[in-house]
N, C-alpha and C positions, 0 to 999 in steps of 0.2 A: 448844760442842756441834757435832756434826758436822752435817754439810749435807747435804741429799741428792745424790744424783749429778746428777738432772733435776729442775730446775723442772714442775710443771704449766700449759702456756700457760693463757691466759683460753679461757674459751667462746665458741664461734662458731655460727655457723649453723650446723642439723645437719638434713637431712630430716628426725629427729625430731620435731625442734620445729615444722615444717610441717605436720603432721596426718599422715604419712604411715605407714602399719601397720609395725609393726619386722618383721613378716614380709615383707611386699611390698617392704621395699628391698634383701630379700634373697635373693628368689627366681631373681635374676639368678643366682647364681651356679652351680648344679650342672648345664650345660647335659646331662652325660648321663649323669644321671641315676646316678653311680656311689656316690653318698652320701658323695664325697668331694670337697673343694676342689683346683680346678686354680691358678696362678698367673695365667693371667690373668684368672680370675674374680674375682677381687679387683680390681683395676683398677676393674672397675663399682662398686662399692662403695666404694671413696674417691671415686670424682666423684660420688655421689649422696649422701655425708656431705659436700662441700663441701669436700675435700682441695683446696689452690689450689696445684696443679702442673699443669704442660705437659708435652705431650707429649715435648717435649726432655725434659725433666728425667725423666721418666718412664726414655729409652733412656740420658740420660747419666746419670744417677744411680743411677736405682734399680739397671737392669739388670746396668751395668758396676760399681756398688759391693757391692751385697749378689746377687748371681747366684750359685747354688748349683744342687744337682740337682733337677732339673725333675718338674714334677707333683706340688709338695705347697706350701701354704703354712701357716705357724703364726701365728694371728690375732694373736696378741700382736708379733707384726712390724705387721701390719697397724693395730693402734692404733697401733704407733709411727709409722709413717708421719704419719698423720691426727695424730698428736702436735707430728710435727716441721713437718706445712701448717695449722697453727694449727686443726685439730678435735681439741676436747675428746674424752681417752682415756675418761673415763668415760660420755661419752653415746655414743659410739663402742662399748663395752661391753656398754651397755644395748641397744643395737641389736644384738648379739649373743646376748643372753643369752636369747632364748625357741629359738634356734638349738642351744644347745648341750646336749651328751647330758654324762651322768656323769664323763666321763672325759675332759673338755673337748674332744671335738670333734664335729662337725655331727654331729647325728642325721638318721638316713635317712628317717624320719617327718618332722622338719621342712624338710629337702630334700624329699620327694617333695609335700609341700605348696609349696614355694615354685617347682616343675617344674610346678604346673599353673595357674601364670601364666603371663599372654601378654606377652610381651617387650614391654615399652613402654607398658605400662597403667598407670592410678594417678598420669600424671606422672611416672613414671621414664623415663629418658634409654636412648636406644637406642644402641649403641656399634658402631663398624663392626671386622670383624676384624682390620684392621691396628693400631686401636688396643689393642685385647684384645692381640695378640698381642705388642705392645710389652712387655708390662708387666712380668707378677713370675715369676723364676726362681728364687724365694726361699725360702729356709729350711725347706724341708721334713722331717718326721719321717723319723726313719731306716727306717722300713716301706718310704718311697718311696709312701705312698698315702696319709697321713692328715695332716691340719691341727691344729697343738697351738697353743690356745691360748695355754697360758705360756711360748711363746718367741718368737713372730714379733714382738710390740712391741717387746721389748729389741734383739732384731738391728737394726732399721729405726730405733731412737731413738735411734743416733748416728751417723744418715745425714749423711753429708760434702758439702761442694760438689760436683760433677765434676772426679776426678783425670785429667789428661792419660797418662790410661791406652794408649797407641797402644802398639803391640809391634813394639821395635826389632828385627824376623827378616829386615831385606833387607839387612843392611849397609852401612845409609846410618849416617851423623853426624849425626843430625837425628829428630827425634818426629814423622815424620808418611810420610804414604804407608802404613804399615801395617795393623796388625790389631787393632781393639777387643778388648781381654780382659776377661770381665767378672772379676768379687771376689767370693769365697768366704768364710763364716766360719766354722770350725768348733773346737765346744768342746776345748782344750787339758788342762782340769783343772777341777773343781766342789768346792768345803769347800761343803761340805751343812751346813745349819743346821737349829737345831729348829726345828718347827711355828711358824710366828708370827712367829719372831725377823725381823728384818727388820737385816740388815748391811749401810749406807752406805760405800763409798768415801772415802776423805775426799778434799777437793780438795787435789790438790798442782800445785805449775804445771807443764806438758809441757813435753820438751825440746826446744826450737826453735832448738838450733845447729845445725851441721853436720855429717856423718858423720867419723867419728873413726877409723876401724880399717876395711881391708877383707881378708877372708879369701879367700883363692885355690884353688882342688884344682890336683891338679898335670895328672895326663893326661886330655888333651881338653879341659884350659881355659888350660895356661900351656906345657906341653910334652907331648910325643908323641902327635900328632895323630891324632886319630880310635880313641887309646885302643889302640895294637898289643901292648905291652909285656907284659901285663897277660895279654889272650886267649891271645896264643900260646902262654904258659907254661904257660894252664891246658890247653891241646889235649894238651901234651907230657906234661905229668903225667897225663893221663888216659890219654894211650896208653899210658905208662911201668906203667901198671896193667893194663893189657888191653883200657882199654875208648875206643873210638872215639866222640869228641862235636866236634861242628862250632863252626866261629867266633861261631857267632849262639847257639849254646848256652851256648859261653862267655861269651857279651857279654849275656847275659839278668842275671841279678844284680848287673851292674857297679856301684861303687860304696861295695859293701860291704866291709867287713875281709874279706884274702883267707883265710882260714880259714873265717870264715861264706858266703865268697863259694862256696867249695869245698863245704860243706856244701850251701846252697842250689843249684847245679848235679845233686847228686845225687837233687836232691828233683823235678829235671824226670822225670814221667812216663817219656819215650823212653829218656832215660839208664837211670835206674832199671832199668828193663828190659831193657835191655843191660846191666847190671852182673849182674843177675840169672842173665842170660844167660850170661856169661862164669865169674863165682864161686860159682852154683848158690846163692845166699842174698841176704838182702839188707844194703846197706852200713850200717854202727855208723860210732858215734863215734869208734871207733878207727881204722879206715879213713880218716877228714878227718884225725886227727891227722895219721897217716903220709904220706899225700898234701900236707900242708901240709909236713911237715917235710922233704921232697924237693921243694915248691916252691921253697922261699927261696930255694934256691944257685941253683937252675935260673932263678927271678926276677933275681938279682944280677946275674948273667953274662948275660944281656942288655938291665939297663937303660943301662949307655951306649949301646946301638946305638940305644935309643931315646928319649933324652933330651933331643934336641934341643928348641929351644924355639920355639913357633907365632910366625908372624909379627907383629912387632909386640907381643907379650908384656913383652920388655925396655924399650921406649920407653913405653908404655901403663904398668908401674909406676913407673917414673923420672917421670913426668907428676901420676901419682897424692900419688907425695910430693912432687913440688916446686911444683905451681899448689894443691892439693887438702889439703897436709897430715895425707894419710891414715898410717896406719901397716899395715902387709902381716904378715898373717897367711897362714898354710895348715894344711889337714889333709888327708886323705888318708887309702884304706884301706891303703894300703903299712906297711911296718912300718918301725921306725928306722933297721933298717940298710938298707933298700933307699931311703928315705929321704935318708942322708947320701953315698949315690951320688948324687941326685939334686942333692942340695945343690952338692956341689959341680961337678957338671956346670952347674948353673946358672950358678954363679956365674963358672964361664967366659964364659959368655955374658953375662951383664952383670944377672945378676936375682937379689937377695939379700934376699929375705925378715926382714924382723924376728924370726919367730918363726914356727916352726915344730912342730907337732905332729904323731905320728905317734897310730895307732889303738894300740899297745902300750906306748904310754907316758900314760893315763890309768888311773889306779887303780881297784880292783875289777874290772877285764877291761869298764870301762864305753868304750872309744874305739871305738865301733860307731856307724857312721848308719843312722838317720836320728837319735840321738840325740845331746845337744846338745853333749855335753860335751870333744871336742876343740875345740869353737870357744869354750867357756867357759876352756877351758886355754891358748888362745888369749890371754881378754881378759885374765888374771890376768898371764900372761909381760908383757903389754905396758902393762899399767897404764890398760884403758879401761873408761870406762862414761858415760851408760846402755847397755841392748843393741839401741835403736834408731838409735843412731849408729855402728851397726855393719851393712855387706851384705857379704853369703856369696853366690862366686861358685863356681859347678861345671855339667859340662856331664852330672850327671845326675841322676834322681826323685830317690836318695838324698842325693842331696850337699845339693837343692834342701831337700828334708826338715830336713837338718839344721838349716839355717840356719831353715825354718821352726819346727822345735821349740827352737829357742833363742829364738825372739822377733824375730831382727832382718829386717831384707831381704834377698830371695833372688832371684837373677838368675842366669836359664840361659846357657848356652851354645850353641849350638845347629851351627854351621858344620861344624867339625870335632872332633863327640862321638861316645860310642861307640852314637851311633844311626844314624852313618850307613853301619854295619855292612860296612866296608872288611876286605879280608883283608890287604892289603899297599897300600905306600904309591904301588905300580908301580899298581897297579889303578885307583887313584885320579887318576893322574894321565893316565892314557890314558882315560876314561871322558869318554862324551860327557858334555857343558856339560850336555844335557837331564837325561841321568840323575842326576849330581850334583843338579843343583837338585830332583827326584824326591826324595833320600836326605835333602836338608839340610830341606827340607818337613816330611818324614814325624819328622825328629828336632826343628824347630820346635811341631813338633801334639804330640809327646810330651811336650817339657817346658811346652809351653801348659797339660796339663793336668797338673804336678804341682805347681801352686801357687805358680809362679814368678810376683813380679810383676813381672818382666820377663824378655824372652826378646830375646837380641841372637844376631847371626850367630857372631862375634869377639868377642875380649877387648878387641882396639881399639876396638868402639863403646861401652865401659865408660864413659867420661868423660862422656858422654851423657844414660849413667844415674845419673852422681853426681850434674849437674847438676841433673837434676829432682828428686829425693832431697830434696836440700839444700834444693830451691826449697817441696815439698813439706813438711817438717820446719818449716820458717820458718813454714808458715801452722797449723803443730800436728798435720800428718800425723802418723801413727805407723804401722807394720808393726802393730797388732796392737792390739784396745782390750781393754778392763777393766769387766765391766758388771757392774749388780745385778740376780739373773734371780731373783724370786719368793725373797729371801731365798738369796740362796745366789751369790756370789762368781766368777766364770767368768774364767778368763784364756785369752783367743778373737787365735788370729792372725787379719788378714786377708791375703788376697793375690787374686792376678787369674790366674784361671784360661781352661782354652782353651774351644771354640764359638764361636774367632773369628771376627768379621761384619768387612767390610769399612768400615772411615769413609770415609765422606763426601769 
């Protein structure tokens, strides 16, 4: 027989069981009065069901493990919490339950009853704002305003030790001096069950070896710094059409297959409008084709000038196979043949990929990111698995995406990506020290928030991050867990996202 995924701990003290009104422990929460739950009004509510956590654990845990978008919490986290600090989920429930409206979340009638308590009355504990505000950035309805029930337990009930979460963005060799990132979880896929049924996980044992495979992009995280190759051709192909768009227009979709890349360019407002301008209509499908199809050569014919490979790139994979054991993957939105220029320019340079995939050599026109499947064509070429012993490096949202919807670890780039919106490699070089550190900032904060759980300057502080991986992996970490949310199966990445605070 199968097992369930969670044990129920024993019962523990609960204010309930202290005589104290299931309203009155809950009136702490709606300070205004919006008939909605904020995250840190929860906080009062686990210390007065007898949650036995601290304040540490509060900022290392909760904040930086399950931290999502702010201003909404789903009480079904909130019993998990209280689940996982030994308070009983079902008295924890029942202290809920005269709270909740039809549609499981706080009714404004029992908020506006529980708003005309006096903060601190009855024997409940008064809490100071820095502790409040410590607390829950957690799992909020996708309204952005409302508290659901049946999901905040299951997020919170497989809350983990504190992961040495620091963000390697100064290009140091070392986990610390950075930037706390907190951890996001959001649903991937749901098999919906009928009413009732109730589908257990079975236990299988997690993989606790070491990372096996790591995948690479090519520009802006292995070769042609700051991503030139790429933008320039699309500036030339647009003028090649009539119509004038700038570098940062170009470098807005980066990432994506240059054909979608081409498309989404035209879907920029300003563009749009200059095309408009120029063609008296507006651009079809046919227009990306033709424009794609006068990319390639015009892409071909300048990627040797831009091939070269970031410093440090060649030594940092040579390292990864011989102390590390890894195996080197890549994907990329380039297509094959712009691709095996690249290939072999590398391999001048001393950097030869195991395997390689392009975005037009995955079947059904599926090699697009953020989705998964040139990193899945990847693990097949190369014989790995699981897809947590696998991290996807790229220095951008989409590459980070990818590796995110494939399941494994995803690690930015951030130094020299194309967010530090360089036009030439002259510009970059003559630029003050200041402004550079300005450009590589603004492109840290970027990939902070696209899900990356981690963000390094270089490819060279990669080693860094195998080490923790690996260290993390040993204790049962995973990129991504597998819950039972009310009957229904959810396969939920995590990762660490940006509104980095400084440590300590």
């Amino acid at each position: 027989m199968e097992e369930p995924l969670h044990e129920s701990p024993s019962r523990s003290s609960l204010a309930i069981n202290s005589g104290v009104d299931e309203r009155e422990v809950f009136y702490i929460f709606d300070s205004d009065a919006d008939g909605r739950l904020t995250p840190e009004e929860f906080r009062e509510a686990l210390r007065v069901c007898g949650a036995q956590i601290t304040d540490e654990e509060f900022t290392n845990e909760i904040l930086i493990e399950f931290g999502s978008q702010p201003n909404i919490i789903v009480f079904s986290s909130a019993v998990a919490v209280c689940r996982e600090r030994n308070v009983d989920r079902e008295a924890f429930k029942k202290l809920l339950n005269p709270l909740m409206s039809g549609d499981d979340t706080i009714s404004r009638e029992c908020l506006d009853y529980l708003l005309n308590r006096a903060k601190g009355t009855a024997g409940l504990p008064a809490f100071s704002e820095d502790e409040i505000a410590e607390l829950l950035d957690v799992a909020q309805d996708s309204d952005g305003g409302s508290l659901r029930v049946d999901r905040l337990c299951d997020y919170l009930r497989l809350i983990r030790p504190p992961m040495l979460a620091r963000n390697l963005s100064f290009g140091k060799s070392k986990l610390a001096g950075g930037l706390w990132l907190k951890c996001s979880t959001r649903a991937m896929a749901t098999v919906n069950l009928a009413p009732g049924v109730v589908k257990h996980v079975p236990n299988r044992e997690p993989y606790k070896g070491p990372l096996k495979a790591c995948i690479l992009d090519w520009s802006g995280t292995t070769a042609d710094a700051h991503v030139l190759a790429p933008a320039v051709v699309f500036v030339e192909v647009f003028r090649k059409f009539g119509v004038e768009i700038s570098m940062k227009e170009a470098r807005l979709p980066m990432g994506l297959r240059k054909d979608l890349h081409i498309a989404k360019i035209l879907e920029i407002p300003e563009v749009q409008e200059r095309w408009r301008k120029i063609k008296g209509r507006p651009s079809t499908a046919g227009d990306v084709e033709a424009m794609f199809r006068d990319f390639v050569p015009m892409q071909c014919a300048v990627l040797p000038k831009y091939s070269t490979l970031i410093d440090g790139a060649a030594d940092t994979v040579k390292l990864l196979k011989s102390k590390y054991n890894l195996q080197i993957g890549s994907t990329t939105g380039f297509t094959k043949v712009m691709v095996d220029i690249l290939l072999e320019k590398a391999k001048e340079q001393g950097y030869i990929p195991d395997s390689s995939v392009a975005g037009d050599e995955v079947p059904n026109n599926m090699g697009f990111r953020p989705a998964p499947f040139m990193i899945y064509q990847n693990l097949c070429n190369l014989g790995v698995f699981p897809i947590e012993s696998v991290v996807k490096v790229d220095d951008t949202v989409s590459g980070v995406g990818e590796g995110l919807s494939a399941g494994c670890w995803s690690v930015g780039v951030a130094g020299l990506s194309n967010y530090t919106d360089i036009d030439t490699l002259e510009q970059w070089e003559t630029m003050p020290q200041s402004e550079r550190e300005r450009r590589i900032q603004i492109s840290r904060e970027k990939l902070n928030t696209s899900g990356a759980h981690y963000v390094i300057d270089t490819i060279k502080d990669l080693p860094v991050v195998i080490e923790d991986i690996n260290s993390r992996m040993l204790n049962g970490d995973k990129p991504y867990v597998i819950l039972n949310i009310n009957g229904a199966i959810c396969y939920q990445p995590t990762w660490r996202q940006g509104l980095p605070v400084k440590a300590d």
